[in-house]
FIVOTOR-52466 format. One record per atom (N, C-alpha, C, CB): y, x negated, z negated. Coordinates in steps of 0.05 Angstrom, whole numbers, padded with zeros to 5 digits, always signed. Glycine has a CB too. Layout:
YXZ...
END
This chain:
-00024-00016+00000+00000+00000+00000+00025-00017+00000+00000+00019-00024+00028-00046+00006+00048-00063+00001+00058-00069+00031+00038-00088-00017+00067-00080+00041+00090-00085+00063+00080-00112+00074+00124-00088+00051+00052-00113+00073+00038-00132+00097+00014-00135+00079+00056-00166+00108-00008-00153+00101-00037-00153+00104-00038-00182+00103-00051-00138+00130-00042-00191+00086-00055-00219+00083-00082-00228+00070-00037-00234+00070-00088-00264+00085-00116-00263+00075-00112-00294+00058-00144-00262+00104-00132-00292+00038-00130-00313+00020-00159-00336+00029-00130-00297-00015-00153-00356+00021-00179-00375+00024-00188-00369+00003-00179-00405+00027-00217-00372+00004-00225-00353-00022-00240-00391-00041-00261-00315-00009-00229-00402-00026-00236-00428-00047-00207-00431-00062-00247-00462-00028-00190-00425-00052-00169-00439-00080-00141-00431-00078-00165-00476-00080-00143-00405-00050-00125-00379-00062-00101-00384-00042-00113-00382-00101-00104-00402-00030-00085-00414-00012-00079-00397+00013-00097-00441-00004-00053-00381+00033-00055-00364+00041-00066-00374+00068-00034-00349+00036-00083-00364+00079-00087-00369+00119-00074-00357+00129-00111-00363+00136-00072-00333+00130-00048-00323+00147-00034-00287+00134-00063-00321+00186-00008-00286+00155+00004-00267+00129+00001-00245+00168+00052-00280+00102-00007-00223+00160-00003-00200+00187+00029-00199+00189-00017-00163+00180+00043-00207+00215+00073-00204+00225+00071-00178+00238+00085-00230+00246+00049-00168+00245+00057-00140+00265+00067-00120+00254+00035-00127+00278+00055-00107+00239+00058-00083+00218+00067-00086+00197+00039-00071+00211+00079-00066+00181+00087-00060+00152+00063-00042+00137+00118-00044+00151+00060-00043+00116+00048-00014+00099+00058+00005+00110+00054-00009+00067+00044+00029+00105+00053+00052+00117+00051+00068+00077+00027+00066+00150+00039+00100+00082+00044+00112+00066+00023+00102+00028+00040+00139+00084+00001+00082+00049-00017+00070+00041-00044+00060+00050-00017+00079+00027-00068+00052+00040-00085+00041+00051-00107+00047+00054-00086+00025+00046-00129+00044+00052-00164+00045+00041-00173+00029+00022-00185+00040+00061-00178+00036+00001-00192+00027-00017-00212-00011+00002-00213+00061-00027-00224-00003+00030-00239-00021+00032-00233-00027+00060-00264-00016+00024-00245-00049+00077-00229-00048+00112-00260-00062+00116-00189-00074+00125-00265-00058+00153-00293-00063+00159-00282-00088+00174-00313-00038+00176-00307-00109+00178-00310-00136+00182-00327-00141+00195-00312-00148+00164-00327-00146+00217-00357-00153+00239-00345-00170+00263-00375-00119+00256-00363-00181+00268-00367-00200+00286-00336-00210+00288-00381-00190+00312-00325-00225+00268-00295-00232+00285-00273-00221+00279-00295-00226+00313-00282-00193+00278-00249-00169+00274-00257-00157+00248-00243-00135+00304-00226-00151+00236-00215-00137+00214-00209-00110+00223-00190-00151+00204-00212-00085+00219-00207-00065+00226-00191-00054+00193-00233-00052+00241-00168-00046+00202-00156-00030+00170-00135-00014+00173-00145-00051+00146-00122-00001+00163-00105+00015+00162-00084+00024+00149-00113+00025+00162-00063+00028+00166-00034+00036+00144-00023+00072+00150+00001+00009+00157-00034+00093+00128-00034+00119+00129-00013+00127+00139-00037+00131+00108-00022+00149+00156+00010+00167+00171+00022+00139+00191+00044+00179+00135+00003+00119+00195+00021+00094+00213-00007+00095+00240+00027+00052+00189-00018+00079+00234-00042+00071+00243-00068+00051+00242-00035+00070+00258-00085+00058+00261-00114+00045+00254-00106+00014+00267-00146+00064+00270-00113-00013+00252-00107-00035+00266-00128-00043+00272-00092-00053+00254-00134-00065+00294-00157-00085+00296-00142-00106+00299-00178-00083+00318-00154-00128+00281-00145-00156+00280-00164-00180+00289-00139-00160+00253-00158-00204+00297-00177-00223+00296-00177-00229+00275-00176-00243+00309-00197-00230+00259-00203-00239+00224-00197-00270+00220-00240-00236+00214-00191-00286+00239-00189-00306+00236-00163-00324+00241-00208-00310+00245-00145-00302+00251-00116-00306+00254-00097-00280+00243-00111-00310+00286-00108-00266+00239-00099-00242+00229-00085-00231+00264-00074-00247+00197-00080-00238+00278-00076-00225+00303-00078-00196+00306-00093-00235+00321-00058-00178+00318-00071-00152+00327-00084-00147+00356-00050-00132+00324-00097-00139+00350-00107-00127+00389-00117-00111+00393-00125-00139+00407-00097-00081+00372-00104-00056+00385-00099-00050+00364-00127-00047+00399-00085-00026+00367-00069+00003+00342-00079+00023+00353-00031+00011+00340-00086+00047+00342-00085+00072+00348-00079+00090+00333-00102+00078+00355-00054+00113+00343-00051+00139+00322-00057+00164+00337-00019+00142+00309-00071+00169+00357-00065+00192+00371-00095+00205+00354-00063+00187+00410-00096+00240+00361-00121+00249+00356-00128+00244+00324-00140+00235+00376-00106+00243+00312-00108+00247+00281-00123+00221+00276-00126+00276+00270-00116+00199+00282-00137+00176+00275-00101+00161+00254-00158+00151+00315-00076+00170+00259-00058+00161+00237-00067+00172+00207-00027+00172+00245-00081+00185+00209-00079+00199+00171-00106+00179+00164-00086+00248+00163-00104+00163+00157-00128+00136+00155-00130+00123+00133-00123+00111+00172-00133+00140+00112-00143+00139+00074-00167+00129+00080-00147+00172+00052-00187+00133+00100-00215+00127+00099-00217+00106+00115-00233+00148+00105-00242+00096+00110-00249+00069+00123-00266+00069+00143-00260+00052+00106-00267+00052+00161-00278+00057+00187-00308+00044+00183-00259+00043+00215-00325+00044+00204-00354+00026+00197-00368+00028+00220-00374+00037+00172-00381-00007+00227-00381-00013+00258-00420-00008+00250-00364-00052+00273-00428+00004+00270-00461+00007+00273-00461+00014+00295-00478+00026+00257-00484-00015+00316-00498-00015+00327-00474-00031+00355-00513+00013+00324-00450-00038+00351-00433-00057+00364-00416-00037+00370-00444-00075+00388-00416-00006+00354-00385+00019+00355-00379+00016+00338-00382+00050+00359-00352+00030+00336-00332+00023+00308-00334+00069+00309-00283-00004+00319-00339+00070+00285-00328+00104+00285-00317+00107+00261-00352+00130+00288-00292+00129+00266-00270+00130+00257-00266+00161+00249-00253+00119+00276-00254+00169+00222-00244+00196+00212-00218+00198+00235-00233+00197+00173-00214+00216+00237-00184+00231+00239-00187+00262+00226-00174+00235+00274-00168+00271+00230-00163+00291+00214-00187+00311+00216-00137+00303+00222-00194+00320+00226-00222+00336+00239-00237+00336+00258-00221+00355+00243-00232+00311+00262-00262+00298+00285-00262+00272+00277-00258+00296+00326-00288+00261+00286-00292+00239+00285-00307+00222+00309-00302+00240+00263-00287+00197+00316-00283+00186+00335-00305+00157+00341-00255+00182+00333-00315+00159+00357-00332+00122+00370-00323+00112+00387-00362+00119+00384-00316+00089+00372-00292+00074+00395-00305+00042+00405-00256+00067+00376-00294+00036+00431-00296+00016+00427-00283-00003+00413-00299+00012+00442-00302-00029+00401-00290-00045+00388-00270-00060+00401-00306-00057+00377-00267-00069+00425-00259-00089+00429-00236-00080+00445-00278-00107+00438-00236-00051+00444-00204-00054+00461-00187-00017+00446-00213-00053+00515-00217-00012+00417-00204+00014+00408-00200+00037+00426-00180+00010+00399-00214+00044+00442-00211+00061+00469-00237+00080+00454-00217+00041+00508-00237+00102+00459-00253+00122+00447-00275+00130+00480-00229+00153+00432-00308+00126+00472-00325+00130+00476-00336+00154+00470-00332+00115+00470-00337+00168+00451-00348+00192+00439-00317+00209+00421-00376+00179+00414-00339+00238+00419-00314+00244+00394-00336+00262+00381-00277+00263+00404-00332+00271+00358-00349+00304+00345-00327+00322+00329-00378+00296+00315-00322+00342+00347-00299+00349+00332-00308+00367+00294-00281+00373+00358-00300+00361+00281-00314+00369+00245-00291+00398+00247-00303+00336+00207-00312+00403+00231-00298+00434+00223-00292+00438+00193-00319+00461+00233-00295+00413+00179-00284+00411+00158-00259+00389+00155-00305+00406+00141-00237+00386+00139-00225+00373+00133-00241+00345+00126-00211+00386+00117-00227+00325+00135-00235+00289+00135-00218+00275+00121-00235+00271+00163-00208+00290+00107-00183+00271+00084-00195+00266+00066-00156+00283+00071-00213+00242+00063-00217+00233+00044-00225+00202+00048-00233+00248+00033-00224+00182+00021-00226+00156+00026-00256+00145+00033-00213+00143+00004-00270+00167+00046-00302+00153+00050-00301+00134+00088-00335+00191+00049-00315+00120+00083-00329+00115+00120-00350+00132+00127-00347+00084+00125-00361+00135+00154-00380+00156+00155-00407+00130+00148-00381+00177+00189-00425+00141+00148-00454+00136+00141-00473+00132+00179-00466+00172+00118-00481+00110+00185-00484+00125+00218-00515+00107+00209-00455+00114+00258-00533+00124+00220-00559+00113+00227-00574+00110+00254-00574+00126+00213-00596+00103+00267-00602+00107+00287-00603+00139+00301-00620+00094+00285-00604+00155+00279-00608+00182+00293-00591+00200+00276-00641+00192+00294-00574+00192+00253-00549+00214+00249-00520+00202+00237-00559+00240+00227-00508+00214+00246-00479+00205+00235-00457+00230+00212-00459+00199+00268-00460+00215+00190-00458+00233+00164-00429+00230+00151-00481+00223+00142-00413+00247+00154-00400+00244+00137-00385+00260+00118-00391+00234+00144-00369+00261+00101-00367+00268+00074-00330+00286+00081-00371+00234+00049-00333+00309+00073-00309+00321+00080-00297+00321+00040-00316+00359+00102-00273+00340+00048-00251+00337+00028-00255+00368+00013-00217+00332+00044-00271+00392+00028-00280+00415+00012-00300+00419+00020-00267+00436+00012-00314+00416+00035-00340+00425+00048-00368+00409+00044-00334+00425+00076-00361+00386+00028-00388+00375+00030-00395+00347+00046-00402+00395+00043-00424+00349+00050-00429+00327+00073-00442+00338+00100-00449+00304+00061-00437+00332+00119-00452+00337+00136-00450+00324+00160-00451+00358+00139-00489+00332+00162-00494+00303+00195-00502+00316+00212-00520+00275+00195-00503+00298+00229-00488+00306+00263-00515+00283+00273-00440+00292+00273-00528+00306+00295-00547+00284+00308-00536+00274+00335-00578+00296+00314-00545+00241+00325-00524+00221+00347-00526+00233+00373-00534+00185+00351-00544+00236+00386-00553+00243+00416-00530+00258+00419-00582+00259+00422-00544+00290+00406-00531+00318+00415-00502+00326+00400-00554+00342+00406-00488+00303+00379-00470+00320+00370-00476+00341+00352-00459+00329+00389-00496+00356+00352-00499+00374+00332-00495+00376+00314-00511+00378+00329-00491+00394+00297-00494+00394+00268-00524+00394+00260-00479+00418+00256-00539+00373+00243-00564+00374+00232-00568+00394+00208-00570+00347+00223-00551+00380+00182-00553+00396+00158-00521+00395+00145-00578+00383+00137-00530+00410+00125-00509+00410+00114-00513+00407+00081-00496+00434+00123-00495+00391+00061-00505+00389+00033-00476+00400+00020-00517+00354+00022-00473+00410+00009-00443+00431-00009-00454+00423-00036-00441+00476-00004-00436+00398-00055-00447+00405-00075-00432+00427-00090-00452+00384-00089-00433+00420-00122-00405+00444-00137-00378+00435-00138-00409+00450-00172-00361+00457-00142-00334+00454-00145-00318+00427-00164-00329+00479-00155-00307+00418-00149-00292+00398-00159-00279+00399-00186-00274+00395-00142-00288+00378-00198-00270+00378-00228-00244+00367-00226-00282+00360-00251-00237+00349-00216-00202+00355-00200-00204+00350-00172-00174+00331-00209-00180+00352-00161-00174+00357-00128-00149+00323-00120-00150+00400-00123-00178+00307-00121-00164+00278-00113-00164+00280-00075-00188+00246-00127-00176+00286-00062-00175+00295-00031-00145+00301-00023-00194+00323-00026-00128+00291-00011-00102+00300+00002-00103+00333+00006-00100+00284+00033-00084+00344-00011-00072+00374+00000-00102+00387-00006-00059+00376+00041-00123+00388-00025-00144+00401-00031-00136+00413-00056-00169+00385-00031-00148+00438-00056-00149+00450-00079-00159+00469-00083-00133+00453-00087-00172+00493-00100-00196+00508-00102-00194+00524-00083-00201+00521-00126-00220+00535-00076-00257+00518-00083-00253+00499-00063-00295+00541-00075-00264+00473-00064-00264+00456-00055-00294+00437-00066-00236+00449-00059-00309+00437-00044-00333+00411-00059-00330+00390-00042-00370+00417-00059-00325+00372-00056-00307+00347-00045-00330+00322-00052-00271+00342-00066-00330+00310-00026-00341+00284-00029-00331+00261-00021-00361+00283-00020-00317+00243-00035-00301+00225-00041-00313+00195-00032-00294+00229-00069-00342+00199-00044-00356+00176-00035-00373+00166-00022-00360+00169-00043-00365+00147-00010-00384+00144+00012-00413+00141+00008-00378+00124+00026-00427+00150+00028-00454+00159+00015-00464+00118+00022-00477+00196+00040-00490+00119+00006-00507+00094+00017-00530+00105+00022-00513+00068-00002-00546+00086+00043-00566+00095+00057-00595+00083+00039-00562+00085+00089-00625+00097+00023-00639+00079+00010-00657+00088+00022-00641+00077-00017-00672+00077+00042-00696+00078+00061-00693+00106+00073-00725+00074+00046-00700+00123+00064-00703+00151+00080-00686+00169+00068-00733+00165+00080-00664+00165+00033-00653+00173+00021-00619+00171+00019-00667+00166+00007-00603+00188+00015-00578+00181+00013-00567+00178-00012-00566+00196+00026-00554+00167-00024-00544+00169-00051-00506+00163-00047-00563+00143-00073-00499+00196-00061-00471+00189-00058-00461+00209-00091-00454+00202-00019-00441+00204-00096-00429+00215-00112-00407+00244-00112-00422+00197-00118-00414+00258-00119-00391+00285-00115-00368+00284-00137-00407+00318-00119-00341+00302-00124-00328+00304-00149-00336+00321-00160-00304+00306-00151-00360+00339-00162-00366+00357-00187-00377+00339-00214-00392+00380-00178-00365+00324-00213-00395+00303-00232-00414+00295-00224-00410+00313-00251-00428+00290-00208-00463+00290-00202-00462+00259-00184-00478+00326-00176-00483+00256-00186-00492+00226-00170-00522+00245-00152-00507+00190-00203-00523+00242-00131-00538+00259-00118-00554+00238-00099-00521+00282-00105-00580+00245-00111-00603+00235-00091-00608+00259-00068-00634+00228-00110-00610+00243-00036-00612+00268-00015-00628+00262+00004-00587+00277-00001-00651+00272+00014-00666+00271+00038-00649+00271+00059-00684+00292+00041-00654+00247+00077-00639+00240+00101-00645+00253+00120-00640+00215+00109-00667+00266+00123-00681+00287+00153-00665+00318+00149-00726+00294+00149-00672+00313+00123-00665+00350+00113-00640+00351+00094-00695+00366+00092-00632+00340+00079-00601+00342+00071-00614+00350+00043-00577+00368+00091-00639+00355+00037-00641+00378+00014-00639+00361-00017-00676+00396+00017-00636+00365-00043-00626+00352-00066-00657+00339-00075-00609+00375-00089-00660+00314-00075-00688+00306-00090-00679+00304-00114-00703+00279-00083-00660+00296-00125-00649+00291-00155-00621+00293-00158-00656+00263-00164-00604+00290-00181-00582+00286-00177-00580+00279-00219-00565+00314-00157-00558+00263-00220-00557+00253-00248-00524+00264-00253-00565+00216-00252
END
């Protein structure tokens, strides 16, 4: 949320380089994705950057198609980068940010998660509605998981009823494990969406 993007040597703190392109915008993501080379991160209500990680360089912004409201973090699988915007979610290419795919969501995407993408679904976590995955091929909607109502309304502009999932899910062999704001830590079948456990 500060007025530039810099990277530290992580041996003795010393700066490598400070980002000259951009300023902060309204704020950031909690986390920014890192692959092969490029920094991908974001300044809210501004836009999505790609950097060379190794000069801090830019080589490619995007705000169009709701990809400026960028609280959430992006995540590269399988050599695509896919991306929240406001109610779709976008596959871009990496290397020049040009959009390949889209799925338009019918839930609100304001929230600070990345999506979840596997070989056969791409999952992600809305701001009242829950989680829900989308099979890569067809776009479809697979399942859907709603947990309970939120014990507060941290999601941008959410507020009751709202089941809000804030965090990004992780993937444990055939299982998902993510956290809701109802309280709960939720174990989830990856085929079927359905609750194996939840603490």
């Amino acid at each position: 949320a500060g007025n530039y993007l810099q990277a530290l040597d992580i041996q003795n703190g010393n700066v490598k380089w400070t980002n000259k392109d951009w300023t902060g915008g309204e704020g950031t993501p909690a986390s920014m994705a890192l692959y092969n080379g490029q920094l991908v991160t974001s300044s809210n209500w501004n836009h999505l950057y790609a950097h060379d990680a190794a000069t801090g360089r830019v080589e490619w912004k995007r705000s169009d198609e709701g990809i400026r409201f960028r609280s959430g973090t992006p995540a590269f699988f399988g050599g695509l980068l896919y991306v929240h915007g406001i109610n779709k979610l976008h596959v871009l290419e990496p290397a020049t940010g040009k959009t390949i795919d889209s799925i338009v969501v019918t839930e609100d995407l304001k929230t600070m998660t990345a999506p979840l993408v596997t070989d056969q679904y791409i999952i992600t976590c809305t701001a009242a509605g829950g989680m829900i995955a989308y099979n890569k091929k067809t776009k479809e909607e697979v399942w859907r998981f709603v947990p309970g109502e939120a014990l507060f309304y941290t999601a941008p502009y959410s507020s009751p009823s709202s089941a809000t999932i804030e965090s990004t899910p992780l993937l444990a062999g055939n299982r998902i494990i993510t956290g809701a704001s109802d309280g709960n830590v939720y174990v989830i079948e990856l085929a079927s969406g359905k609750v194996v456990n939840r603490f």
